[in-house]
PDBQT receptor file of N, H, CA, C and O in Angstrom, charges set to zero:
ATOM      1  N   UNK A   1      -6.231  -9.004-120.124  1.00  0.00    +0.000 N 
ATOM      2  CA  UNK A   1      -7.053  -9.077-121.322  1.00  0.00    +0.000 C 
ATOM      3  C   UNK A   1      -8.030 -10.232-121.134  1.00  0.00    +0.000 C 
ATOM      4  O   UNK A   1      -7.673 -11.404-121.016  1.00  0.00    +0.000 OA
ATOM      5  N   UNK A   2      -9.704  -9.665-121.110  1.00  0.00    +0.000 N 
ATOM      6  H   UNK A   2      -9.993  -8.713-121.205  1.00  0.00    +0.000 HD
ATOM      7  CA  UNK A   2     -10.011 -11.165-121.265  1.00  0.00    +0.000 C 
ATOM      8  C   UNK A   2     -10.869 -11.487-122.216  1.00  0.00    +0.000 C 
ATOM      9  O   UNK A   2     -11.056 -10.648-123.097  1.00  0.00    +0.000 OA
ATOM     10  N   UNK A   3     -11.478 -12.565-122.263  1.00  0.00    +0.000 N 
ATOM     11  H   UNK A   3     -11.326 -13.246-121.548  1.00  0.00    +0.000 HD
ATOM     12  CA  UNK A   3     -11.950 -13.241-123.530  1.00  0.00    +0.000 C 
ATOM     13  C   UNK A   3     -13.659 -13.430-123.520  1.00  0.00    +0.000 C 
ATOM     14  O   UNK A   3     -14.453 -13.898-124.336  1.00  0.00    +0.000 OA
ATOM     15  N   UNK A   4     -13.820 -12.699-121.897  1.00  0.00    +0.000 N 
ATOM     16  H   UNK A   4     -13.175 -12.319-121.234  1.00  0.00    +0.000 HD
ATOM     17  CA  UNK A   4     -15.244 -12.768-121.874  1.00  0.00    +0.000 C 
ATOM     18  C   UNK A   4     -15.873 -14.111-121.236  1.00  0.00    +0.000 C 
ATOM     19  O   UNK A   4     -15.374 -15.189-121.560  1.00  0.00    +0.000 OA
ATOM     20  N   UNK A   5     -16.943 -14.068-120.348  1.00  0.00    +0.000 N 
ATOM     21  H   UNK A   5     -17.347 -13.193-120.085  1.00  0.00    +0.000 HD
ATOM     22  CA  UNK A   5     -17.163 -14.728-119.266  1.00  0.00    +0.000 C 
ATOM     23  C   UNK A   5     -17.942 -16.429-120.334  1.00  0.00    +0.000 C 
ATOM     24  O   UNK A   5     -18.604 -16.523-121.367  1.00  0.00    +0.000 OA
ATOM     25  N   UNK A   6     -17.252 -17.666-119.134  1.00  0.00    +0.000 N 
ATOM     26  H   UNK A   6     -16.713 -17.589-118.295  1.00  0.00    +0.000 HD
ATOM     27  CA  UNK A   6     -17.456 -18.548-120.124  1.00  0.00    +0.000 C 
ATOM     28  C   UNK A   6     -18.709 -19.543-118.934  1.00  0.00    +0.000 C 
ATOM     29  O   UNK A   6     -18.452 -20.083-117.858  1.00  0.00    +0.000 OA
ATOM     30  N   UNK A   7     -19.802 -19.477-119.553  1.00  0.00    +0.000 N 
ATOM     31  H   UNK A   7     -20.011 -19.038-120.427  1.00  0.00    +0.000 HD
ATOM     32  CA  UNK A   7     -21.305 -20.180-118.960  1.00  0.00    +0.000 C 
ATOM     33  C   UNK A   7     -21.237 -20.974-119.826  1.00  0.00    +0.000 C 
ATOM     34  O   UNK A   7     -20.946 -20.896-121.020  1.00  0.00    +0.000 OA
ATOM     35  N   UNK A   8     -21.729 -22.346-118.699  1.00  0.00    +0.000 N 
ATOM     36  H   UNK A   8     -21.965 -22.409-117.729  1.00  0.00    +0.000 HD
ATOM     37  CA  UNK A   8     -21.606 -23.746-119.057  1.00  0.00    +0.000 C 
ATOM     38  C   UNK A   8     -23.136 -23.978-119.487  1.00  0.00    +0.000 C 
ATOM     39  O   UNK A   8     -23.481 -24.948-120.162  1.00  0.00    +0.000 OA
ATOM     40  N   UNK A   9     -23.948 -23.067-119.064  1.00  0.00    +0.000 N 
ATOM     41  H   UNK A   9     -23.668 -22.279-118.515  1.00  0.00    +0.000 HD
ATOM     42  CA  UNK A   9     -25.430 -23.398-119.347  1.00  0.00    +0.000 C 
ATOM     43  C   UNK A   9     -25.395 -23.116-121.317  1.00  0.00    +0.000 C 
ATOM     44  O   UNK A   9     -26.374 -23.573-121.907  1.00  0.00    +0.000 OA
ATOM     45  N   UNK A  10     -24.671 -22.644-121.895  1.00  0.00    +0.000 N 
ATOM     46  H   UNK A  10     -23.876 -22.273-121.415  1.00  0.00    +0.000 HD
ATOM     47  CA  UNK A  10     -24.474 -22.023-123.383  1.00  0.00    +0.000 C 
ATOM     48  C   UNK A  10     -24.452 -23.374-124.013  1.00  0.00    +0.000 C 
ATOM     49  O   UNK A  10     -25.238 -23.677-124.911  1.00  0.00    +0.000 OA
ATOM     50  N   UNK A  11     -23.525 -24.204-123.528  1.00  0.00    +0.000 N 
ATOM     51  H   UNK A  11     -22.886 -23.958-122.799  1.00  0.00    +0.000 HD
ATOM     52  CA  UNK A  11     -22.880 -25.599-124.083  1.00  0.00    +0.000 C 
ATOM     53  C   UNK A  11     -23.597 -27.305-123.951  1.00  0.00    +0.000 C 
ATOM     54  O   UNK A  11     -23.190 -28.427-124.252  1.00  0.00    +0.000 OA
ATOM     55  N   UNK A  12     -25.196 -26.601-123.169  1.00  0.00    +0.000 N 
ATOM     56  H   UNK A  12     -25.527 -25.689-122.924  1.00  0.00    +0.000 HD
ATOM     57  CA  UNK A  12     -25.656 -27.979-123.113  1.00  0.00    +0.000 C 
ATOM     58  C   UNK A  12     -26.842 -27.813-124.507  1.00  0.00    +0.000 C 
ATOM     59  O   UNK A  12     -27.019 -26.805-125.191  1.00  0.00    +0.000 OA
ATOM     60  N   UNK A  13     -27.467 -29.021-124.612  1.00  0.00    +0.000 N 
ATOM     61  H   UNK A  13     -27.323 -29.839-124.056  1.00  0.00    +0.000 HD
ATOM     62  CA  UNK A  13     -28.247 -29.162-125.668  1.00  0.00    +0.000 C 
ATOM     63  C   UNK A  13     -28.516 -29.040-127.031  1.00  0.00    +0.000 C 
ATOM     64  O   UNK A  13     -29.587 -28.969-127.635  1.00  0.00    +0.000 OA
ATOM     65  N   UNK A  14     -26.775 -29.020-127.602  1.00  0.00    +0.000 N 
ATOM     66  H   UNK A  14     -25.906 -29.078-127.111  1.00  0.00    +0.000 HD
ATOM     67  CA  UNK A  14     -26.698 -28.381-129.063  1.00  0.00    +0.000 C 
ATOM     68  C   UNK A  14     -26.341 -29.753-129.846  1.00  0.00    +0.000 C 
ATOM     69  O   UNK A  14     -25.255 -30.094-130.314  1.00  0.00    +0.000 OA
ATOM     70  N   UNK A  15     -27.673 -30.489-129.848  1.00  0.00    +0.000 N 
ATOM     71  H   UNK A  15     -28.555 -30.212-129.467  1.00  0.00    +0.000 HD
ATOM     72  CA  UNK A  15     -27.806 -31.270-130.254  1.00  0.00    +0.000 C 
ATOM     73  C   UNK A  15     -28.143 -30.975-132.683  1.00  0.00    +0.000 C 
ATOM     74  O   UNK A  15     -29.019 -30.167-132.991  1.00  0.00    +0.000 OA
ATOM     75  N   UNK A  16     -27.488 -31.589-133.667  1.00  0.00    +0.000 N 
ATOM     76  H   UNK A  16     -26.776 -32.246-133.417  1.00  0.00    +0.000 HD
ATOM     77  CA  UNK A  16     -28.329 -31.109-134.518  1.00  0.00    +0.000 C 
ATOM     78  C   UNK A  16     -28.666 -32.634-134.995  1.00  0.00    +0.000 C 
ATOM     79  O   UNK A  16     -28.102 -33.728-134.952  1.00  0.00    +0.000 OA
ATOM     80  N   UNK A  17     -29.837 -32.126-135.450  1.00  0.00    +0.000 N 
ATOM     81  H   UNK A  17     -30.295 -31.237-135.485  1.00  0.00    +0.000 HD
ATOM     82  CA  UNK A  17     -30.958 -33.181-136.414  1.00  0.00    +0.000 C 
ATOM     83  C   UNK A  17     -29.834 -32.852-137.942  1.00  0.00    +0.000 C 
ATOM     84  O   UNK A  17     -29.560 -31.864-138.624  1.00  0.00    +0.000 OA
ATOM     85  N   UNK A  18     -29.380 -34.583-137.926  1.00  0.00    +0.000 N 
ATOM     86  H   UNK A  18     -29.603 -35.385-137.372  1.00  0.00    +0.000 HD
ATOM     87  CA  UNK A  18     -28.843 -34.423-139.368  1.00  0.00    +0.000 C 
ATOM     88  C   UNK A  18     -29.767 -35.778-140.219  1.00  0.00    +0.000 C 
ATOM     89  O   UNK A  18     -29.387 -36.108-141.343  1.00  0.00    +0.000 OA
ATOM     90  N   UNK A  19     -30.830 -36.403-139.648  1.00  0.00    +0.000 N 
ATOM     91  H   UNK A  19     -31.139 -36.136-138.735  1.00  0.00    +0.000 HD
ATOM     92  CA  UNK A  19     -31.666 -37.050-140.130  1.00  0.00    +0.000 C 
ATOM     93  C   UNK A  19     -32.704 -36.667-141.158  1.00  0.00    +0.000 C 
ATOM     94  O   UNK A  19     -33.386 -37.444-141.827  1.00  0.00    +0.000 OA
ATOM     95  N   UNK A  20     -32.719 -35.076-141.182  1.00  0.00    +0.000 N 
ATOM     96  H   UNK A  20     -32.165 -34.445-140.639  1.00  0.00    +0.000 HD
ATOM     97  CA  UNK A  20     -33.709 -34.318-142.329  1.00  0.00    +0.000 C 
ATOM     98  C   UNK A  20     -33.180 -34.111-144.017  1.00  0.00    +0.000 C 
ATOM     99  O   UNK A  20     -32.610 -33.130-144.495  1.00  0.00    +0.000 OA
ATOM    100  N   UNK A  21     -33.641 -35.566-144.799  1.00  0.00    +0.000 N 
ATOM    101  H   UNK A  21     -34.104 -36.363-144.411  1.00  0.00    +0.000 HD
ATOM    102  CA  UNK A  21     -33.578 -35.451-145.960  1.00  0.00    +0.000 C 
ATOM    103  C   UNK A  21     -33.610 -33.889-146.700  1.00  0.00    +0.000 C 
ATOM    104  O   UNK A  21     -32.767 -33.307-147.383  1.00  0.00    +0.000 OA
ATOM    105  N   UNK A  22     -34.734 -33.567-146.319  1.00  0.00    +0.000 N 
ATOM    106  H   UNK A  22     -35.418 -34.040-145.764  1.00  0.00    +0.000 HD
ATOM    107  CA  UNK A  22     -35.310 -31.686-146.719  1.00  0.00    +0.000 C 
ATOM    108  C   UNK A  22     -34.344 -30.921-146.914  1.00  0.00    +0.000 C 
ATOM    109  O   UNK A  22     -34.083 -30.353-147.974  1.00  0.00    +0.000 OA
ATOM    110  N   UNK A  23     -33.636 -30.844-145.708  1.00  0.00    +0.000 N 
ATOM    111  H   UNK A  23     -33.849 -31.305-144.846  1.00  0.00    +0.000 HD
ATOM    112  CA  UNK A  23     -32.630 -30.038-145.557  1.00  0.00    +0.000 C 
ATOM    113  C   UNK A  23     -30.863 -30.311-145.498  1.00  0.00    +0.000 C 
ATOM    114  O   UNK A  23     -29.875 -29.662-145.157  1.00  0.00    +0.000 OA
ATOM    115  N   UNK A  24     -31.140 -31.605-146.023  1.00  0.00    +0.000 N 
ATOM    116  H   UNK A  24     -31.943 -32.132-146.300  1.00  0.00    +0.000 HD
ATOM    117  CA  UNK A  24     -29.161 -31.754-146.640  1.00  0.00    +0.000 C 
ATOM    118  C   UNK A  24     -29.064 -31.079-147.856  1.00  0.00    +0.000 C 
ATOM    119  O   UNK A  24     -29.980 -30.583-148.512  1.00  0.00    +0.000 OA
ATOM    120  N   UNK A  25     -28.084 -31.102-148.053  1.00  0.00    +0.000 N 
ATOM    121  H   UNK A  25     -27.340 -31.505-147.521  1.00  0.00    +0.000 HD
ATOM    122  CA  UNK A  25     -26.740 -30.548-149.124  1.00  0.00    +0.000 C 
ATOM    123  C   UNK A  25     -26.450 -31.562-150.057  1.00  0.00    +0.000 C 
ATOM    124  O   UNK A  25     -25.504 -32.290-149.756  1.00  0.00    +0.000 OA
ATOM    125  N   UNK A  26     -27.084 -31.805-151.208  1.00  0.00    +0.000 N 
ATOM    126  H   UNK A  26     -27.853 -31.213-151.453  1.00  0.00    +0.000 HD
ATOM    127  CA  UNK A  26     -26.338 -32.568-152.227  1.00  0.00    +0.000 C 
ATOM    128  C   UNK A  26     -24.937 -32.062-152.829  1.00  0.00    +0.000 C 
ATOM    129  O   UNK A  26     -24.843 -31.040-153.508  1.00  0.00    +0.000 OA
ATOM    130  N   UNK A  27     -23.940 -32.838-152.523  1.00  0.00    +0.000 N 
ATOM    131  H   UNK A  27     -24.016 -33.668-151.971  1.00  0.00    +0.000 HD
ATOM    132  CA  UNK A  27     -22.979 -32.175-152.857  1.00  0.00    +0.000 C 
ATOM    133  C   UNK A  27     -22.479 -32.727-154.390  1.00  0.00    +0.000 C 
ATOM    134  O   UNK A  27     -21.354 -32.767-154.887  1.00  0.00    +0.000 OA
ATOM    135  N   UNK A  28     -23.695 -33.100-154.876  1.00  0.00    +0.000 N 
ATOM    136  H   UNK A  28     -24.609 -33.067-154.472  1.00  0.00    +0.000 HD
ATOM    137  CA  UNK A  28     -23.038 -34.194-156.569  1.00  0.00    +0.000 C 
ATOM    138  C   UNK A  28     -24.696 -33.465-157.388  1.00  0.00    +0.000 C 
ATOM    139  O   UNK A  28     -25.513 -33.954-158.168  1.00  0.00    +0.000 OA
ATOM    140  N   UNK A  29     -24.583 -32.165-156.734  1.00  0.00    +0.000 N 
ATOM    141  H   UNK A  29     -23.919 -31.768-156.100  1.00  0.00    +0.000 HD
ATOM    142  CA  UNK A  29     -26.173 -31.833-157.444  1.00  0.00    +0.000 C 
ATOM    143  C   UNK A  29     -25.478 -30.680-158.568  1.00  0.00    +0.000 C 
ATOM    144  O   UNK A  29     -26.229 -30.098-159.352  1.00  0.00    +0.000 OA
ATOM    145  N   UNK A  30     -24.301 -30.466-158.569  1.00  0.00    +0.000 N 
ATOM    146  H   UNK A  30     -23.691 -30.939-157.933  1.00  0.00    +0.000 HD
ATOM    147  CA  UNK A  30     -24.228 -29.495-159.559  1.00  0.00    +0.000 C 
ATOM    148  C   UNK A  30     -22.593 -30.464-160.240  1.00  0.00    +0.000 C 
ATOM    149  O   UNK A  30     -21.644 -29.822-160.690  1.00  0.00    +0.000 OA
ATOM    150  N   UNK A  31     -22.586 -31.730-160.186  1.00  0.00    +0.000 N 
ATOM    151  H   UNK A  31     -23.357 -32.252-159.821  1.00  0.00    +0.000 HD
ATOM    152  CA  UNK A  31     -21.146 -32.636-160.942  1.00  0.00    +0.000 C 
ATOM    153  C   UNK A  31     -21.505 -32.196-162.887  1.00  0.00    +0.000 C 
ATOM    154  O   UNK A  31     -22.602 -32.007-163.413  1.00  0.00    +0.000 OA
ATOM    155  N   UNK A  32     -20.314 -32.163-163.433  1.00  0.00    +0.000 N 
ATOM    156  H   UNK A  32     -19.423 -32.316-163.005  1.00  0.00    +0.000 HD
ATOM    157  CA  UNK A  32     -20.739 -32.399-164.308  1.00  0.00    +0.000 C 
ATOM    158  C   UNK A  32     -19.584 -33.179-164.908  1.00  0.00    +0.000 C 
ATOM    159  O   UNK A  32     -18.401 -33.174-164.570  1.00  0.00    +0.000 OA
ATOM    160  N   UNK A  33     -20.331 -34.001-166.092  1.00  0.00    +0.000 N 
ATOM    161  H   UNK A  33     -21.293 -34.005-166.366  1.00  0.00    +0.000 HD
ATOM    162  CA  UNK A  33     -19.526 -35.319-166.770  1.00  0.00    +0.000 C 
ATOM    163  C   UNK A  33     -19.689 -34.969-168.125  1.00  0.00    +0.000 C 
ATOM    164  O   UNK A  33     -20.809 -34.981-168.634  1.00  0.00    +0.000 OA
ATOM    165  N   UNK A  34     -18.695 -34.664-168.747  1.00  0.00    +0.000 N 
ATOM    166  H   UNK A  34     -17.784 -34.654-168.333  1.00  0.00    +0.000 HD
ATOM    167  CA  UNK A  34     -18.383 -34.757-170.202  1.00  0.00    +0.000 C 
ATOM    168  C   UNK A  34     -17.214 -33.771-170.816  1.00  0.00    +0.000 C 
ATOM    169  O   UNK A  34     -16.128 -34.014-170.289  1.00  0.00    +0.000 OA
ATOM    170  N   UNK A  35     -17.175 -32.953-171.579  1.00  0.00    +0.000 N 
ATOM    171  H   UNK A  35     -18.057 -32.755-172.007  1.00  0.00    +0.000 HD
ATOM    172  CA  UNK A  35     -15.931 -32.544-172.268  1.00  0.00    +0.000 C 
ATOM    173  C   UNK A  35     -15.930 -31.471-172.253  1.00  0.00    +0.000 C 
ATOM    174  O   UNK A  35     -17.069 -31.017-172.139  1.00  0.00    +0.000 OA
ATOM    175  N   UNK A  36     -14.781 -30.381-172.346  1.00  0.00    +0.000 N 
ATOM    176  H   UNK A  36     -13.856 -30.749-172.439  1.00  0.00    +0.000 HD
ATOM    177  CA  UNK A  36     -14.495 -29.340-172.083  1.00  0.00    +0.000 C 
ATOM    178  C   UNK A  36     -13.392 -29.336-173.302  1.00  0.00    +0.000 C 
ATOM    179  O   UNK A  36     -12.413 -30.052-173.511  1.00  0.00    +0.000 OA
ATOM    180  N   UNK A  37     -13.981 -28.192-174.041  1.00  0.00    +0.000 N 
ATOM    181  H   UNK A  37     -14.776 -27.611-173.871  1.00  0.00    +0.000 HD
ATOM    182  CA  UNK A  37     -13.294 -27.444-175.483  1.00  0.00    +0.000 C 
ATOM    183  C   UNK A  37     -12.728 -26.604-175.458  1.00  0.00    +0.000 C 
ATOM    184  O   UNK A  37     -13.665 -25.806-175.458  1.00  0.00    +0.000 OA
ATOM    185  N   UNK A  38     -11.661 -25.851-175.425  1.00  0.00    +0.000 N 
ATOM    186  H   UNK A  38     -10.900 -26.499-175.425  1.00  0.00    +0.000 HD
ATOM    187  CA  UNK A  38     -11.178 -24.346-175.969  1.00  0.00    +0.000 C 
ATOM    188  C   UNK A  38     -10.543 -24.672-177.336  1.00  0.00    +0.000 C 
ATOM    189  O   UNK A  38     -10.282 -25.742-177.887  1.00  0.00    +0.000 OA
ATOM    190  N   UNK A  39     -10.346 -23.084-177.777  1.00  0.00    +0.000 N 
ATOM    191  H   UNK A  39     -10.557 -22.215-177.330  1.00  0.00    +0.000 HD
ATOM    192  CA  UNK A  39      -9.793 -23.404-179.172  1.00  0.00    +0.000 C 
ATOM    193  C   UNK A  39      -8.808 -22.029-177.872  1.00  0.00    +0.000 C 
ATOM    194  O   UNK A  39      -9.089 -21.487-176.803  1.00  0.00    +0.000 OA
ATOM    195  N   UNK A  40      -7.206 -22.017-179.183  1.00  0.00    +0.000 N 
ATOM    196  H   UNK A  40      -6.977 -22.458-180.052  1.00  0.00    +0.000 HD
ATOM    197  CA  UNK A  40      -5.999 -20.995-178.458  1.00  0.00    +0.000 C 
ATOM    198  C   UNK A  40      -5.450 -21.004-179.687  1.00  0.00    +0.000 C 
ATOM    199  O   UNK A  40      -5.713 -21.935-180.449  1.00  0.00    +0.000 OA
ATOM    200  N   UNK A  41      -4.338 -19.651-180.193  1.00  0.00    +0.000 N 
ATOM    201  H   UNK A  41      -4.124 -18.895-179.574  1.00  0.00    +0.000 HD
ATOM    202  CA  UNK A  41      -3.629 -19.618-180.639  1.00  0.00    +0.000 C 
ATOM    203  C   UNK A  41      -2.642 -20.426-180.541  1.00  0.00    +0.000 C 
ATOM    204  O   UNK A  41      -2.153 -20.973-181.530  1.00  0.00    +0.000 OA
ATOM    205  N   UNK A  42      -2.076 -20.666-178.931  1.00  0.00    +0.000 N 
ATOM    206  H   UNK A  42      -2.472 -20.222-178.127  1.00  0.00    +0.000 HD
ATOM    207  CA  UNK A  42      -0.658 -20.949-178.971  1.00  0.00    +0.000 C 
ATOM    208  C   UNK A  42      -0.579 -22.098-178.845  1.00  0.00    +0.000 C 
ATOM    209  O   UNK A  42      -1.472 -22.712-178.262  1.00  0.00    +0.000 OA
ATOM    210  N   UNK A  43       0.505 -22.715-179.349  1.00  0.00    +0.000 N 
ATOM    211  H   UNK A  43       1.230 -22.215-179.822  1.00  0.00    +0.000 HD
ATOM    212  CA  UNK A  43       0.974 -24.361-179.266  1.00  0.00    +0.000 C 
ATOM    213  C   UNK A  43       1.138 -24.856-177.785  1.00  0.00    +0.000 C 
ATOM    214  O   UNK A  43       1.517 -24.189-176.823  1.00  0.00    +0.000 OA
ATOM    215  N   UNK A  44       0.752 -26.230-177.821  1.00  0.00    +0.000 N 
ATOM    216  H   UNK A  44       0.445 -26.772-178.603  1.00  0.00    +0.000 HD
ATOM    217  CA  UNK A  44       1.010 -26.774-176.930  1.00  0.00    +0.000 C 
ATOM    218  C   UNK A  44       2.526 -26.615-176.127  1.00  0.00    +0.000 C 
ATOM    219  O   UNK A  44       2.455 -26.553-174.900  1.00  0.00    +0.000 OA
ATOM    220  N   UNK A  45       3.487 -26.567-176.567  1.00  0.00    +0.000 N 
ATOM    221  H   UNK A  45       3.544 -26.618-177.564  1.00  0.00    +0.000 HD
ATOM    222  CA  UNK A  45       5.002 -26.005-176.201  1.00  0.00    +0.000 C 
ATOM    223  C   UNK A  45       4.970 -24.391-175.853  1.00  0.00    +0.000 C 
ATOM    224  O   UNK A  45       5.865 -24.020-175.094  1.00  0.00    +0.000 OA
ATOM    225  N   UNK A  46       4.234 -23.597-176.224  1.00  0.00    +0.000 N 
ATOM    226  H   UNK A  46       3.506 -23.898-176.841  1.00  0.00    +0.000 HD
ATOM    227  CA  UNK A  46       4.041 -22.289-175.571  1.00  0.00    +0.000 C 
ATOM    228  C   UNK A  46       3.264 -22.392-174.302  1.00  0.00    +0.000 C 
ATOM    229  O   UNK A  46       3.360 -21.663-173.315  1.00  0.00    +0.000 OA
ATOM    230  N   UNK A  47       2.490 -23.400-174.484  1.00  0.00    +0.000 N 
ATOM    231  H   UNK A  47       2.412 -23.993-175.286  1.00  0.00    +0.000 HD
ATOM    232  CA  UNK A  47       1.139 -23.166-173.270  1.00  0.00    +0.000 C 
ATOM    233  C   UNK A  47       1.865 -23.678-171.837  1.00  0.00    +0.000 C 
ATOM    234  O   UNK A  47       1.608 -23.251-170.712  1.00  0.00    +0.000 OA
ATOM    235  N   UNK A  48       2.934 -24.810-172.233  1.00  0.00    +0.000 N 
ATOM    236  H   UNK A  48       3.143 -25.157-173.148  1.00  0.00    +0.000 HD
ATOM    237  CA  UNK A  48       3.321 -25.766-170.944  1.00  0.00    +0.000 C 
ATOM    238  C   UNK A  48       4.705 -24.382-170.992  1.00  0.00    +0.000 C 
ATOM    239  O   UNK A  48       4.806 -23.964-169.839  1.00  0.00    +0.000 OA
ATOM    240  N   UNK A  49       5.372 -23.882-171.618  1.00  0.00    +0.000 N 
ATOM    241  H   UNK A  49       5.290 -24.221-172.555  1.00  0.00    +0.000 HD
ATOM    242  CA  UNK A  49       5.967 -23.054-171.160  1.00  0.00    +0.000 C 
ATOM    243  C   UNK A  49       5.355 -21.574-170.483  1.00  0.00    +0.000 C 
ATOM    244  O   UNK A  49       6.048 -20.660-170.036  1.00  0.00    +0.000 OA
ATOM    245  N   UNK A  50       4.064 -21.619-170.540  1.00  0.00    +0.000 N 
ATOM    246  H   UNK A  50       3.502 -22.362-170.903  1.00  0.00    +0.000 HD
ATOM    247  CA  UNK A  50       3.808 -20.118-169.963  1.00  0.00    +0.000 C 
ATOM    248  C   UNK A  50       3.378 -21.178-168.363  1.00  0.00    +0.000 C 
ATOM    249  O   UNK A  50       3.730 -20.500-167.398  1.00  0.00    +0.000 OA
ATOM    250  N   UNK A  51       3.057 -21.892-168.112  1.00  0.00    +0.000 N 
ATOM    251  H   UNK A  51       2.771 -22.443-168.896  1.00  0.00    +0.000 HD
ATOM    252  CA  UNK A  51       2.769 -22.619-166.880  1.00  0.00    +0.000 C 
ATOM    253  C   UNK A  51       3.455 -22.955-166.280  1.00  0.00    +0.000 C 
ATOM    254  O   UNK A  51       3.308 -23.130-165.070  1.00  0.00    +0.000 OA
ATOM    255  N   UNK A  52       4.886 -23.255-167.209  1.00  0.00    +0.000 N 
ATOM    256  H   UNK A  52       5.005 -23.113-168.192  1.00  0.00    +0.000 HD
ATOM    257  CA  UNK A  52       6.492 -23.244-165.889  1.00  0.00    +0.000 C 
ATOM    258  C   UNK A  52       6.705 -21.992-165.605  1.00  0.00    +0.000 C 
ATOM    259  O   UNK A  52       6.941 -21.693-164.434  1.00  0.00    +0.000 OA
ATOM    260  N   UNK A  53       6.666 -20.959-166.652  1.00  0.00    +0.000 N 
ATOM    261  H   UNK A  53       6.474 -21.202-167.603  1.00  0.00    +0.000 HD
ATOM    262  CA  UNK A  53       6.669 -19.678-166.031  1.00  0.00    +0.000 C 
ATOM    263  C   UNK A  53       5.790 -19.084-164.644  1.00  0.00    +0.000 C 
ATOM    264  O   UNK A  53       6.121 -18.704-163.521  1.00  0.00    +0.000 OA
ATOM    265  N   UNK A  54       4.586 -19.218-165.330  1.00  0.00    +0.000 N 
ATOM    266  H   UNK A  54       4.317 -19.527-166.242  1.00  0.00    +0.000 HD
ATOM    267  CA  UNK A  54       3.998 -18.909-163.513  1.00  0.00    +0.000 C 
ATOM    268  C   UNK A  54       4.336 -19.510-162.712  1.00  0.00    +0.000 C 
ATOM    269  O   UNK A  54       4.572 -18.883-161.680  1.00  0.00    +0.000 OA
ATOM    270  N   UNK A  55       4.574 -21.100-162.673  1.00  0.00    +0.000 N 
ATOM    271  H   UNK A  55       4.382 -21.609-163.512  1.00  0.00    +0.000 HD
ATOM    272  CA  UNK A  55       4.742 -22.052-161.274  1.00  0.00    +0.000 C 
ATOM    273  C   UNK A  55       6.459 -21.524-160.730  1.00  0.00    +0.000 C 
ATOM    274  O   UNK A  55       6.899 -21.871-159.634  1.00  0.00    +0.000 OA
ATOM    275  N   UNK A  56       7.375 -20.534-161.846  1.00  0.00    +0.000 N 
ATOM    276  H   UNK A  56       7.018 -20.252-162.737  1.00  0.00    +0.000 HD
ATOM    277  CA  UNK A  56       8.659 -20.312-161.552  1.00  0.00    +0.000 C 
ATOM    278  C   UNK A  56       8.373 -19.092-160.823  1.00  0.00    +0.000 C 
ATOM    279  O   UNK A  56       9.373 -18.674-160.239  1.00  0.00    +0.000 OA
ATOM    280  N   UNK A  57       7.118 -18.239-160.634  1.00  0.00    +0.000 N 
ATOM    281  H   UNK A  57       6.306 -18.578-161.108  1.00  0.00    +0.000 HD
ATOM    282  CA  UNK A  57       7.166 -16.722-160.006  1.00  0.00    +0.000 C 
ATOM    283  C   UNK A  57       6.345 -16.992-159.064  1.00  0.00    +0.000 C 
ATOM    284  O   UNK A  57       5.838 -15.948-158.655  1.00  0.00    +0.000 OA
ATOM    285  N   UNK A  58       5.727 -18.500-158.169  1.00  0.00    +0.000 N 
ATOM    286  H   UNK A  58       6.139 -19.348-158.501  1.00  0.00    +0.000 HD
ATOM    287  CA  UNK A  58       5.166 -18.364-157.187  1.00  0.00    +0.000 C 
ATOM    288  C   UNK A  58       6.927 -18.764-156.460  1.00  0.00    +0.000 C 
ATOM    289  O   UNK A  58       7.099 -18.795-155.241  1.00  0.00    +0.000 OA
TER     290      UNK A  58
């Protein structure tokens, strides 16, 4: 079985430019800071019991 012929000429010059402002990745461009609301029927003692339940069926 093989894996296919391995050329050393493939592996030179893969140099990358990570000096290009332009083209990075802000990774704090979509953060967000402040509060998160739901409204629920069920009580707090139902909610932490339906969450031992799932964490009991993984």
């Amino acid at each position: 079985m093989g894996f296919g012929s391995y050329d050393e000429s493939e592996q030179q010059n893969q140099e990358v430019d990570t000096d290009s402002e332009e083209e990075a990745v802000n990774v704090h461009e979509t953060d967000h800071e402040g509060d998160i609301e739901f409204e629920t029927e069920k009580s707090t003692d139902e909610l932490v019991d339906q969450l031992q339940q799932m964490k009991d069926s993984e």
